[in-house]
ZANUFI-831878 format. One line per 4 residues: number of its first residue (from 1); their letters; for each residue x, y, z of N, C-alpha, C, O, CB. Coordinates in Angstrom, 1 decimal. Glycine has a CB too. Layout:
N
NUM> a> X/Y/Z/X/Y/Z/X/Y/Z/X/Y/Z/X/Y/Z; ...
// end
This chain:
118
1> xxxx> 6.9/-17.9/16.4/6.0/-17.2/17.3/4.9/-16.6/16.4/5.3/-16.3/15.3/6.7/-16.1/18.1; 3.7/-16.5/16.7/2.1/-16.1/16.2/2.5/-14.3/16.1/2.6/-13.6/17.0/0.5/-16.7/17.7; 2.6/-14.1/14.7/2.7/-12.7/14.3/3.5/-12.4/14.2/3.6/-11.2/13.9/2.4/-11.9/14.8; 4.6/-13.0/14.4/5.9/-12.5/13.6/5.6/-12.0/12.6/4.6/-12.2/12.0/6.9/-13.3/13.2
5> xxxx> 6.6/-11.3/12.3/6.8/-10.7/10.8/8.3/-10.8/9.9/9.4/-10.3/10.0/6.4/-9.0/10.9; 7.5/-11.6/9.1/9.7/-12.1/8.6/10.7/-11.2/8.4/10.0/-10.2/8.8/10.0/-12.8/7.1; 11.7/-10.7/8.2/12.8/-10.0/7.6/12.3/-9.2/6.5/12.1/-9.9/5.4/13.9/-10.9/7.2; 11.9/-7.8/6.5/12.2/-7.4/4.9/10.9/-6.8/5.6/10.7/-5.7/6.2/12.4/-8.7/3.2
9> xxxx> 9.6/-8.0/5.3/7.9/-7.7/5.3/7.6/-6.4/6.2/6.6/-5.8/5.9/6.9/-9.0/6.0; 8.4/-6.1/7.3/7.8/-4.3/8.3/8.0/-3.6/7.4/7.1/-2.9/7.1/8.7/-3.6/9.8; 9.4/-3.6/6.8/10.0/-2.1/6.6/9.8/-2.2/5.1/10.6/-1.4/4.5/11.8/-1.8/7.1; 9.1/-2.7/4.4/8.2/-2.7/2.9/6.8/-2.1/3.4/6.3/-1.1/2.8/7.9/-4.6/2.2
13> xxxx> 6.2/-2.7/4.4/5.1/-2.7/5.1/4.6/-0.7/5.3/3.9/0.2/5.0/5.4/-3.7/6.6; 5.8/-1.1/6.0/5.9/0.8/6.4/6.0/1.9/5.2/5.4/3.0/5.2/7.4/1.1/7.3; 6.8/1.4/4.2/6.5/2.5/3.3/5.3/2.2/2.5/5.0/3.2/1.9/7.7/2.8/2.3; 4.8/1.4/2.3/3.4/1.0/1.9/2.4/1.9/2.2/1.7/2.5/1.6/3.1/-0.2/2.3
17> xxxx> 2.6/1.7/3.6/1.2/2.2/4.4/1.4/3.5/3.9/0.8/4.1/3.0/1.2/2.0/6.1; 2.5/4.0/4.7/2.9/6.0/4.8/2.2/6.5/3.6/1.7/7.6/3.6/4.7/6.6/4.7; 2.4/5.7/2.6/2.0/6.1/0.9/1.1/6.5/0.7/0.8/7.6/0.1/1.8/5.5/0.0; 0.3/5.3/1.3/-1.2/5.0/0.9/-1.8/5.9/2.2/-3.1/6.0/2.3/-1.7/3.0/0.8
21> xxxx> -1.3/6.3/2.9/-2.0/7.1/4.4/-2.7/8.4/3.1/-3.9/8.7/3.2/-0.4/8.0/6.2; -2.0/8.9/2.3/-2.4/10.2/2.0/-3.1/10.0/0.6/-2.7/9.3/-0.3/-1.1/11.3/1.9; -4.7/10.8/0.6/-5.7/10.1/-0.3/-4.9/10.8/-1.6/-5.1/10.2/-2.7/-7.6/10.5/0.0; -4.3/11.9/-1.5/-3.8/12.4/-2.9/-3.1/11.0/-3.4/-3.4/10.6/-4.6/-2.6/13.9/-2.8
25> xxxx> -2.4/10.4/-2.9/-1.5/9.8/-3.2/-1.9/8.1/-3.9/-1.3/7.5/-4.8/-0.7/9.9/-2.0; -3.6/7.7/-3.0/-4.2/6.9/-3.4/-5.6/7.0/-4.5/-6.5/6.1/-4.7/-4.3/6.4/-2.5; -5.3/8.5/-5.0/-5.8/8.6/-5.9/-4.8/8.7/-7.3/-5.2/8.3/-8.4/-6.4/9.6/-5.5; -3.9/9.1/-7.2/-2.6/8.9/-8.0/-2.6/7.6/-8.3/-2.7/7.4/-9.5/-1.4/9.3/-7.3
29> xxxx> -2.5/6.4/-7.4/-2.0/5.4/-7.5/-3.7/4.6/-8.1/-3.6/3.5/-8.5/-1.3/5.1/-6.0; -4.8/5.0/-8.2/-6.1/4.7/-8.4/-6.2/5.1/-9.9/-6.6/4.4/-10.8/-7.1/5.3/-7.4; -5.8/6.3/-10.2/-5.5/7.0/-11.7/-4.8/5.7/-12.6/-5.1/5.1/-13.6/-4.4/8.6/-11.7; -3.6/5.7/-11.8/-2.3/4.8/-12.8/-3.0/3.3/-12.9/-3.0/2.6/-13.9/-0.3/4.5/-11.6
33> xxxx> -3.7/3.0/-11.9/-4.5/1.6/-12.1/-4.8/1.3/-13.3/-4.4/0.5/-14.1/-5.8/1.5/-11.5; -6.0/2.4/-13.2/-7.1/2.5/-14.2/-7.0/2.6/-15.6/-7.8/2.1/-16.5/-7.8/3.4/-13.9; -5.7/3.4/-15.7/-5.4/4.0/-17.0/-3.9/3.7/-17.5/-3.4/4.3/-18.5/-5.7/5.6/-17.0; -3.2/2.8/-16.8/-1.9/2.6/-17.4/-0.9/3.6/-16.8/-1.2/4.3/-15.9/-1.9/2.8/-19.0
37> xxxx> 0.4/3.7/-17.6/1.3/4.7/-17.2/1.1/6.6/-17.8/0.9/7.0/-18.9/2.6/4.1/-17.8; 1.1/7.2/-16.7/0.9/8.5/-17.2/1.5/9.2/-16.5/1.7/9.2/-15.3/-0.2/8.8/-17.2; 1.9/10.3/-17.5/2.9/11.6/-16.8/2.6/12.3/-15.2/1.5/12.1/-14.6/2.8/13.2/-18.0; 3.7/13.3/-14.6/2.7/14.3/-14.4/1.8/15.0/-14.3/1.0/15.2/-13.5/2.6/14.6/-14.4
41> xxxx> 2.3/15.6/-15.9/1.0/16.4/-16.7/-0.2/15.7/-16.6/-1.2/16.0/-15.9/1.2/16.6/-18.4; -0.1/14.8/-17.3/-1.7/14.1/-17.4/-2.2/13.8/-15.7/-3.4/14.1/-15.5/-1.6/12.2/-18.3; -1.7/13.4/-14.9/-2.1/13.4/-14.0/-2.6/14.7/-13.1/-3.7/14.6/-12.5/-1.3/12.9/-13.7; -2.0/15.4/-13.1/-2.6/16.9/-13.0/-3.7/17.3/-13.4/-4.5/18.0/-12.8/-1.9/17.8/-13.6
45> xxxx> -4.0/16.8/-14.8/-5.1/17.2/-15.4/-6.2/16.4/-15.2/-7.3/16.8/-15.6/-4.9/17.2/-16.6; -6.2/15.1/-14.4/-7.4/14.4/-13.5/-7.2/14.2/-12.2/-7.6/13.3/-11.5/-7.7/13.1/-13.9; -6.3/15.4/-11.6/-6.8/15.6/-10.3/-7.0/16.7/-10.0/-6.9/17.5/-10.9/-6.1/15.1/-9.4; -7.3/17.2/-8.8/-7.7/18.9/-8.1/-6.2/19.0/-7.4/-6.1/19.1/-6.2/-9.3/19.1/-6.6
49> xxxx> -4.9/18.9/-8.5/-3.9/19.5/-8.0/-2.5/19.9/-8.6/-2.6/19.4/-9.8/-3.6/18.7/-7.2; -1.7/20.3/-8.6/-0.9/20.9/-9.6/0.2/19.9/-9.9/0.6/18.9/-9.3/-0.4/22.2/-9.1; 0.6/20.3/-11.2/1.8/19.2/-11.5/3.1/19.1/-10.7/3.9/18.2/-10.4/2.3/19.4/-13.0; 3.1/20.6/-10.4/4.1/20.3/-9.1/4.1/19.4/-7.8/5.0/18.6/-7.3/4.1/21.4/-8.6
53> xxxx> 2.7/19.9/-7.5/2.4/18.7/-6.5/2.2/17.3/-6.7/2.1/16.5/-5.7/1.3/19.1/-5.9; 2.1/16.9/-7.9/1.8/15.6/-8.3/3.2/14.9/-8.3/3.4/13.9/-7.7/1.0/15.6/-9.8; 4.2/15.6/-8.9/5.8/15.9/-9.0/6.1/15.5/-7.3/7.2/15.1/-7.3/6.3/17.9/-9.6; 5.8/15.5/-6.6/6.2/15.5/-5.0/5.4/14.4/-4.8/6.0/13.5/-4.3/5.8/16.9/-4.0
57> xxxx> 4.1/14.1/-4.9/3.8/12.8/-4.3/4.1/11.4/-5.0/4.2/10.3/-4.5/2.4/12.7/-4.1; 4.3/11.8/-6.6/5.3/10.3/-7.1/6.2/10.2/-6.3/6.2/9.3/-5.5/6.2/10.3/-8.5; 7.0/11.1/-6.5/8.5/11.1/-5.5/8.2/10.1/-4.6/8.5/9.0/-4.9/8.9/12.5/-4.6; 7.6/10.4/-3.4/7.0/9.5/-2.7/7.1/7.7/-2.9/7.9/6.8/-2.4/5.7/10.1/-2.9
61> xxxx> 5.8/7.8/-3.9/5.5/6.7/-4.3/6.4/5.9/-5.2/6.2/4.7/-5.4/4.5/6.9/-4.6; 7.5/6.5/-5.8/8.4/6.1/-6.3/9.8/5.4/-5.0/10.4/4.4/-4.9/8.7/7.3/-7.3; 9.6/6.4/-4.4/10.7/5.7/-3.2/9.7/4.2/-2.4/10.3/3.3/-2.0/11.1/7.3/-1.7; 8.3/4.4/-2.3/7.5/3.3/-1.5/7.4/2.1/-2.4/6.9/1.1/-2.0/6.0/3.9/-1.1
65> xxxx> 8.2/2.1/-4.0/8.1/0.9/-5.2/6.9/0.8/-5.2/6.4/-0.3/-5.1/8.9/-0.7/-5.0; 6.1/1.9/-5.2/4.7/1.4/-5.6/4.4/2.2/-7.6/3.6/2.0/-8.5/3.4/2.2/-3.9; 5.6/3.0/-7.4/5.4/3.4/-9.5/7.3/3.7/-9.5/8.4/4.1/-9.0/4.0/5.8/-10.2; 6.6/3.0/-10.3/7.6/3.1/-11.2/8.2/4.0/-12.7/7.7/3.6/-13.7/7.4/2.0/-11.5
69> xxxx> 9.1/4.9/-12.8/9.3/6.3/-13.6/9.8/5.1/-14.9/10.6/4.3/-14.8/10.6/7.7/-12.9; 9.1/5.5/-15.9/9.6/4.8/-17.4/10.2/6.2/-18.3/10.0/7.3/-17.9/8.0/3.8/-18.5; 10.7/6.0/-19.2/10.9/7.3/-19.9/9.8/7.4/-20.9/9.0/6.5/-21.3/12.4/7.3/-20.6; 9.9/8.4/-21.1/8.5/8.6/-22.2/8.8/9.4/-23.6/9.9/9.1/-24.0/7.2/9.6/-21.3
73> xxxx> 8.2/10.3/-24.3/8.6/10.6/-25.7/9.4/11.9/-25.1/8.9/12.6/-24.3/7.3/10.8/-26.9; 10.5/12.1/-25.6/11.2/13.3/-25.4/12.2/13.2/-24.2/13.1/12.3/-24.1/10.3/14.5/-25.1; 11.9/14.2/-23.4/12.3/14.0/-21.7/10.8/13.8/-20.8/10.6/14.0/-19.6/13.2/15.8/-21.1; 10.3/13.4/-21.4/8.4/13.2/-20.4/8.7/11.8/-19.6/9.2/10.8/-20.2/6.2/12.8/-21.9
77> xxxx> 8.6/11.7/-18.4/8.7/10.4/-17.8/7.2/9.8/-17.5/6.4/10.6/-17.0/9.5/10.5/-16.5; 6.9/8.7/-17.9/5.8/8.3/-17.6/5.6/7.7/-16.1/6.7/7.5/-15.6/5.6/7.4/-18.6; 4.7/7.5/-15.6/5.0/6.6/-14.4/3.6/5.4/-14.3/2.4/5.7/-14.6/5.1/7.7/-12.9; 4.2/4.0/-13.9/3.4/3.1/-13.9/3.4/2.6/-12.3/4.3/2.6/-11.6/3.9/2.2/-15.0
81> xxxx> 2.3/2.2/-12.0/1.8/1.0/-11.0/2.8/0.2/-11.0/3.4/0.1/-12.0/0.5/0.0/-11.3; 3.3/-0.5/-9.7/3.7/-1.5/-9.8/3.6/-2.0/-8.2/4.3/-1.5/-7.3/5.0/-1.4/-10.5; 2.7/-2.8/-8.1/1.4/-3.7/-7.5/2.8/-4.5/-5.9/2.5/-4.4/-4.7/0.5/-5.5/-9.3; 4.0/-5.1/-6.5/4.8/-6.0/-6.4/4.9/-5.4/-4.4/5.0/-6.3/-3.5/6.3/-5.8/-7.7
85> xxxx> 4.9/-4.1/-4.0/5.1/-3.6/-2.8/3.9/-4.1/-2.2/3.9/-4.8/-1.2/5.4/-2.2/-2.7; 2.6/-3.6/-2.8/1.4/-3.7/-1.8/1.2/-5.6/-1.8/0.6/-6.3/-1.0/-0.3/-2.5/-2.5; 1.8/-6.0/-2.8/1.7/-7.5/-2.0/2.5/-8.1/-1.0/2.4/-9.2/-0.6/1.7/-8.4/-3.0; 3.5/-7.2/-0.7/4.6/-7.8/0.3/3.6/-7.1/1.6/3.5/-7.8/2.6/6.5/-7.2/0.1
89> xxxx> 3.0/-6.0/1.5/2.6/-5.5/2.7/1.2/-6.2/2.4/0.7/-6.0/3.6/2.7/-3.9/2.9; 0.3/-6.8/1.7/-0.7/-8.0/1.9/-0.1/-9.1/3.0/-0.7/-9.3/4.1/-0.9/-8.7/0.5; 0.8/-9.7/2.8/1.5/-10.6/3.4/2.0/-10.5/5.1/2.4/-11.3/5.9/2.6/-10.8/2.5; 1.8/-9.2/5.1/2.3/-8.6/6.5/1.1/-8.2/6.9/1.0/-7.7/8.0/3.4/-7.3/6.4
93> xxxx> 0.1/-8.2/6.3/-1.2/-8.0/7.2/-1.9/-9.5/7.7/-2.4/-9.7/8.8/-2.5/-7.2/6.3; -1.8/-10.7/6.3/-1.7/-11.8/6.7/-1.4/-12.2/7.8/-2.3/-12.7/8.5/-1.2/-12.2/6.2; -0.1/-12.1/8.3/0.9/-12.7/9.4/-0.1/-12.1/10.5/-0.7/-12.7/11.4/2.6/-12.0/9.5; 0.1/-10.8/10.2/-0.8/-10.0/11.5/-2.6/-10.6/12.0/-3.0/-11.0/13.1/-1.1/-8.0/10.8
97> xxxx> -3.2/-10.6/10.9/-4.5/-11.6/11.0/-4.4/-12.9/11.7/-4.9/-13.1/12.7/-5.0/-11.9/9.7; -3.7/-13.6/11.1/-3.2/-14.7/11.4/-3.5/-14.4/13.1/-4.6/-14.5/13.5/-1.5/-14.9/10.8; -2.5/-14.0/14.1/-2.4/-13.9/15.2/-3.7/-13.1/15.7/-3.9/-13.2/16.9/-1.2/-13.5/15.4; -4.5/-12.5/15.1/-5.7/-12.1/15.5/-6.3/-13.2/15.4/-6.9/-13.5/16.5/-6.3/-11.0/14.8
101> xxxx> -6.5/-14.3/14.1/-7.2/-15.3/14.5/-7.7/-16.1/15.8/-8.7/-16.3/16.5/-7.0/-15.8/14.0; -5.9/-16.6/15.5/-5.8/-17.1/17.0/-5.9/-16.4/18.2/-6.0/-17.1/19.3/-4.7/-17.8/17.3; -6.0/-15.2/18.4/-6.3/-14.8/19.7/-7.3/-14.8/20.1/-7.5/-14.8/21.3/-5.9/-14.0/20.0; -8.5/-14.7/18.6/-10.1/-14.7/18.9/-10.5/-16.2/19.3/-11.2/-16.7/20.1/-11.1/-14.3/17.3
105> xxxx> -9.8/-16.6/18.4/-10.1/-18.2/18.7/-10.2/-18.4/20.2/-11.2/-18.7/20.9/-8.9/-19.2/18.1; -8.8/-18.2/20.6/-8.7/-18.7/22.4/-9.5/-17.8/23.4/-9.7/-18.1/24.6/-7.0/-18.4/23.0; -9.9/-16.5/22.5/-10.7/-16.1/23.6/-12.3/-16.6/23.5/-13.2/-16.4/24.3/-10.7/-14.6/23.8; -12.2/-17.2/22.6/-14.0/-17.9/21.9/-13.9/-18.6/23.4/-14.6/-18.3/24.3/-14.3/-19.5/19.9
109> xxxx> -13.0/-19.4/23.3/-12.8/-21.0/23.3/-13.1/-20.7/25.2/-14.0/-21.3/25.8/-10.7/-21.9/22.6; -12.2/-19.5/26.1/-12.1/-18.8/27.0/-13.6/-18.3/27.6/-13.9/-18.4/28.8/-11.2/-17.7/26.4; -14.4/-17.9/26.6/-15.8/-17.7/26.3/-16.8/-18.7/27.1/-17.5/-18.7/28.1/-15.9/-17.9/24.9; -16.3/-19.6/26.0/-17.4/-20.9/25.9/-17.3/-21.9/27.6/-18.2/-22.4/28.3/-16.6/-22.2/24.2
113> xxxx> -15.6/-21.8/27.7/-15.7/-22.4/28.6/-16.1/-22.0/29.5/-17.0/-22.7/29.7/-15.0/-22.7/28.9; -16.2/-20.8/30.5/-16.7/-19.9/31.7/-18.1/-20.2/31.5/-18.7/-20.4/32.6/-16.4/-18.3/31.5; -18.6/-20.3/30.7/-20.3/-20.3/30.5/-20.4/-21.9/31.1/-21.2/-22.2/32.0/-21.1/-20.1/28.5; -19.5/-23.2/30.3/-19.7/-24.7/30.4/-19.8/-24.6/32.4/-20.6/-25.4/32.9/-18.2/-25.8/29.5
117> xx> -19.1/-23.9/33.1/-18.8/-24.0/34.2/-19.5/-23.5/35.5/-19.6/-23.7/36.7/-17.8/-23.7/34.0; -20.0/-22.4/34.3/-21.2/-21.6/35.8/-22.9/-22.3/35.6/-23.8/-22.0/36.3/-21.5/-19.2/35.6
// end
């Protein structure tokens, strides 16, 4: 069927999105891009927010597999990007397009004809 969405691709999809809904969070995730794996701390210190709070939206994004916690020097955990989620939820917008295509299509086509006839 046109838009299905296979096994697995919603409920990846969904924590994807929820993640990325909150700009703290896609700024976090825009930082780690740019600059590799980075603490907390460091993160704190290039955004307008506290390490605590930074501490709560990894969380987050750690449960959505979008970073990944590495250990770092001491007890410091680093945290890295890891891309592997937002391409399963690429693939689920795919599917979704997909069936937008064709529905534009048939209504082109829906279009074209009404006009051939009057």
């Amino acid at each position: 069927m046109p838009g299905e969405v296979p096994d697995g691709l919603d409920e990846v999809a969904h924590h994807v999105f929820a993640a990325l809904a909150d700009p703290t969070r896609r700024a976090i995730l825009t930082e780690l891009a740019q600059t590799g794996p980075l603490t907390a701390t460091d993160l704190a210190s290039r955004l307008p927010i506290t390490r605590q709070g930074v501490a709560k939206h990894v969380a987050l994004l750690v449960e959505a597999g979008l970073v990944v916690p590495e250990p770092g020097e001491g007890r410091r955990v680093r945290h890295r990007l890891d891309p592997a989620p937002m391409r399963v939820a690429e693939r689920y917008l795919v599917v979704l397009a997909r069936d937008w295509d064709g529905r534009l299509e048939r209504l082109r086509d829906h279009v074209e004809e009404s006009r051939s006839t009057t």
